[in-house]
N, C-alpha and C positions, 0 to 999 in steps of 0.2 A: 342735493338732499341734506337735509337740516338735522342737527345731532339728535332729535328730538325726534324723527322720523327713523333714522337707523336706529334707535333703541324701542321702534314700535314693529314687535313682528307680529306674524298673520296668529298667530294662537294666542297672545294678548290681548290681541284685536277683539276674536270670539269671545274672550272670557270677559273683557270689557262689555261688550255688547250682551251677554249674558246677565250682566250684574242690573242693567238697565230691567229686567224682567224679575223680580222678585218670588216669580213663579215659576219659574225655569225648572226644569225637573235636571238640564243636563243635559238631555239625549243629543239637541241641536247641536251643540257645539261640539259633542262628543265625534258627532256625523261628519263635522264640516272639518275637523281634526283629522280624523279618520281618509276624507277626500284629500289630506293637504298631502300625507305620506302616501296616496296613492299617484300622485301628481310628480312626486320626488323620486320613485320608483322609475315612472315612464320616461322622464328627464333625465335617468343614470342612462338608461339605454337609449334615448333620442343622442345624448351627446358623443355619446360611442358610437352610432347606427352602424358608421362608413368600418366598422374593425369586425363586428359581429355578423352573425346570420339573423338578419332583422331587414333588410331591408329584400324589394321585390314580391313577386306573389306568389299565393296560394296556390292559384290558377283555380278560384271559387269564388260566387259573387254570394252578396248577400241580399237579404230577403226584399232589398229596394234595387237590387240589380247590378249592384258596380262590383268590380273585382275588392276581393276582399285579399290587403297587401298585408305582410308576414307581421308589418308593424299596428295597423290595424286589429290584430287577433292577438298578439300579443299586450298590448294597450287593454283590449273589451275584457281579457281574462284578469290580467292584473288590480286593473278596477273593482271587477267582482268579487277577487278576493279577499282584498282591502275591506269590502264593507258588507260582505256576508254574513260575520260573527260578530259584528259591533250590537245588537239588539236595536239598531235604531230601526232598519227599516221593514218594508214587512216586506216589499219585492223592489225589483228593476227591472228595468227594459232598458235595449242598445238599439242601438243602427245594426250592427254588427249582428245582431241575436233576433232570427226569425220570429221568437214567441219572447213570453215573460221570461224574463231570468229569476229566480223561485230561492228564497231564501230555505237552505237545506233544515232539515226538519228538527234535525237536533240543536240549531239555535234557534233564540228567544226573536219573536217577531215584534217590532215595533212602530211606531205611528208616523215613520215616514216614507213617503217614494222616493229613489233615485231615477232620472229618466236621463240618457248621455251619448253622447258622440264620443267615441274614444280617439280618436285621429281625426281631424278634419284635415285635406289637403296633405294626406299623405305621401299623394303620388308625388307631392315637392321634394321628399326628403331627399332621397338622392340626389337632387340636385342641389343641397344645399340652402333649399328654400323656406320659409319661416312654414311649421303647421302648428296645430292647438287643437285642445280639446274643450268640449261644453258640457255642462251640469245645469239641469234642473232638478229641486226638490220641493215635491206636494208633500202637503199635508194628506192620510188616508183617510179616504172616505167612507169603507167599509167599517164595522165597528170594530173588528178582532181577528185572531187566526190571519192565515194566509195572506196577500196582497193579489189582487185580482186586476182583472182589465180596466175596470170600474174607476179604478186606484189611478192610473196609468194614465186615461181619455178624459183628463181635465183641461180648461179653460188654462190658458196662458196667466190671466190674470190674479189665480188662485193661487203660483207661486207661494210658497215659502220661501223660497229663497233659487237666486242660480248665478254661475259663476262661467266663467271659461278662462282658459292657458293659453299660451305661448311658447311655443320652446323654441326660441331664433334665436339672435346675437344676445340677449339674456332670454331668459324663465320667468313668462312675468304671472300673478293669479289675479284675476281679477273677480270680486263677487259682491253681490247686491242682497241685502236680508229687508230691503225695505225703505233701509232708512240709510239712503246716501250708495254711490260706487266708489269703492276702493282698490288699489290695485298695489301689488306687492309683488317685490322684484327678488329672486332668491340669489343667494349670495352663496356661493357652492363652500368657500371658506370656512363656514360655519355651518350649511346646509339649514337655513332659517330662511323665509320670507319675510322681508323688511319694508314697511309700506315706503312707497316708492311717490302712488298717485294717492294724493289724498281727496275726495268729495269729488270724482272725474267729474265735468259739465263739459259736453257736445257743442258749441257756440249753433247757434239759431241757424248758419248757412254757412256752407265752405266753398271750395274753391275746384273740390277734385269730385270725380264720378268712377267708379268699379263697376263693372261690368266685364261679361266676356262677350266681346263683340264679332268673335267670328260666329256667333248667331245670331247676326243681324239680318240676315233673309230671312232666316224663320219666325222674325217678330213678327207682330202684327202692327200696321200703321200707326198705328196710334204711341206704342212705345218709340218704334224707327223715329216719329217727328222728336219726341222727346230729348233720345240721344242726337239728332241734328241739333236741335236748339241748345245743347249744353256747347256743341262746338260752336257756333256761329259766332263769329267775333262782334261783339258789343261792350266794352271798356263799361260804359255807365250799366251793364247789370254785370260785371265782374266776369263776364261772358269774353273769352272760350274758357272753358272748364279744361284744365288738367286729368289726364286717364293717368288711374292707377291701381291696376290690376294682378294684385299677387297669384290669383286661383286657390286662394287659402281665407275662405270666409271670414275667418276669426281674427286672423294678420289683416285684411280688408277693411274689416269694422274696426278693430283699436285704434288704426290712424285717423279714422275719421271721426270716432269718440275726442281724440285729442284733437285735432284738428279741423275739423269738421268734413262735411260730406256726404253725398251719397252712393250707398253699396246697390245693386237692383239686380234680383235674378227672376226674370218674367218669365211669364210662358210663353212656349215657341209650337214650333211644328210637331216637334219630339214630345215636349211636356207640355201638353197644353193647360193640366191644371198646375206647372209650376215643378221645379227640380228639388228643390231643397226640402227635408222633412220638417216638420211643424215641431212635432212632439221635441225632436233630440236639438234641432238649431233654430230654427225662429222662434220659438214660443221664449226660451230661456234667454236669447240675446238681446227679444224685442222687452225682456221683461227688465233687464241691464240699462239698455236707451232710453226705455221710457223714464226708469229714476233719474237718468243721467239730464233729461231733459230734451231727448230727442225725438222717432216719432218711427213707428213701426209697422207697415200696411200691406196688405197682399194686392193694394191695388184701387179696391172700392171700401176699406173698411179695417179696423184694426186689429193687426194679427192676434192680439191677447187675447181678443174676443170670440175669436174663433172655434168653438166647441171639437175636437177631435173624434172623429166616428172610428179608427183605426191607428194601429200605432204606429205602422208606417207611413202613415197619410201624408200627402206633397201637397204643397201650396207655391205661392210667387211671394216675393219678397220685396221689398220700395222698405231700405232704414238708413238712419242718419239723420240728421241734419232738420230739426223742426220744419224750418221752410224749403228746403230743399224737397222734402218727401211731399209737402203740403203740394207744391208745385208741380212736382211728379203724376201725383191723383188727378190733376187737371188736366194734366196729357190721358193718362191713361186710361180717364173716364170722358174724355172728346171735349171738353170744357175747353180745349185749346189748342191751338195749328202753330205750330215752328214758324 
């Protein structure tokens, strides 16, 4: 890291990027400010987890089904309070929160959504396993008052802005406004994020594939040949592929942002339209990849595109790696046999 880089933290960053808009009112960075200490908060107790009562469950799932862990709810709340009284947004929605989460009445509402995964891969913590959290923020579409569904069931590609964390061997942020991905490492010493990755690029094809493959009976043919053909040893297409599988979505994609690669969570038996939600993790990480240069598909088509009917809505995922995912499609949609 270059002296020039440890004297660039995450909140000169915004205010840099701010000064680029000479119409800026504020509120954005004010928001994305506002996210950074909501992120440092979850970090003071992800790094304590194994001393505190934080880890384990509720013994309660949430509105997509999976058990809802002590660290998960503590994450969804702390978020919310972080950014209920800043005026920037008008609502939020979680993973974690059956409905809208309703910006309380006695603050000012303002013209952005939050939409978020407060834990991804929680059930790692105990183990000492890397997990992370995602943000995405719309611009509202309504004109004023309240934040509604409306606000909520936007297009991937209509981003403002979205970002997601790390709390493993460091705390890293990583967030995209449009123009470039950057990633910032926090330095507990001083308690600041100092960019770390500057302009991240995904290279065109990697070498490794994520997946969880003890649901490979419950694919369907078409994906099963796909993961055959990543093993199949072939030297001149860089074939066998390397497995590398955290079960921590967000720890899965950062290595292959850097590194390259494909992550893929298909549909199976169980989820036939697909396990992961749209709204709170693909829409916002396909929105990261694609500036980063990479390429983000449910399979026949690309996930930004995707109009949302519900907030909990599921989909399948194919991200990573430009050609790697290009490649994937061709299995997935029968264009090709292992």
């Amino acid at each position: 890291m270059s002296v020039k880089q440890r004297l660039m933290t995450l909140g000169r960053h915004i205010d840099e990027g701010e000064r680029e808009h000479p119409e800026a009112t504020g509120d954005f960075s004010g928001l994305l400010s506002d996210l950074a200490i909501a992120v440092k908060l979850i970090w003071r107790e992800v790094s304590k987890a194994g001393l505190i009562e934080i880890l384990g469950s509720t013994d309660r799932q949430n509105d997509s089904g999976d058990e809802i862990k002590k660290l998960d709810e503590f994450a969804n709340e702390t978020i919310y309070r972080a950014m209920d009284h800043g005026g920037h947004l008008c609502v939020m929605a979680s993973e974690e929160s059956q409905g809208l989460m309703k910006i309380p009445d006695r603050y000012p509402k303002g013209k952005y959504v939050l939409v978020y995964d407060p834990i991804d891969g929680s059930s790692n913590i105990d183990a000492n396993v890397s997990i992370g959290s995602i943000f995405g923020i719309f611009r509202r579409v309504t004109p004023s008052g309240p934040g509604t569904e409306e606000d909520c069931l936007q297009s991937g590609y209509k981003l403002a802005a979205a970002a997601y964390v790390i709390y493993g061997s460091s705390t890293i942020f990583v967030y995209c406004t449009g123009k470039g991905v950057h990633g910032f490492t926090l330095d507990p010493s001083v308690g600041e994020f100092l960019l770390s990755h500057e302009n991240m690029r995904i290279p065109k094809r990697g070498k490794t594939y994520s997946v969880n493959e003890g649901n490979y009976e419950k694919w369907d043919a078409n994906v099963r040949n796909y993961v055959d053909y990543l093993k199949k040893d072939d030297p001149g297409t860089g074939r066998p592929y390397t497995s590398r599988y955290v079960g921590s979505l967000v720890a899965d994609l950062h290595r292959n942002i850097l590194h390259g690669g494909i992550f893929l969570y298909p549909g199976d038996k169980t989820y036939p339209e697909g396990k992961l939600r749209l709204v709170y993790e693909c829409s916002p990480l396909s929105y990261i990849v694609e500036h980063a240069g990479g390429r983000a598909s449910d399979g026949t088509g690309r996930i930004l595109d995707i109009v949302p009917t519900c907030i909990h809505q599921r989909t399948k995922l194919f991200i990573g790696s430009e050609e790697d995912v290009k490649e994937a499609e061709d299995f997935i949609q029968g264009r090709r046999i292992a």
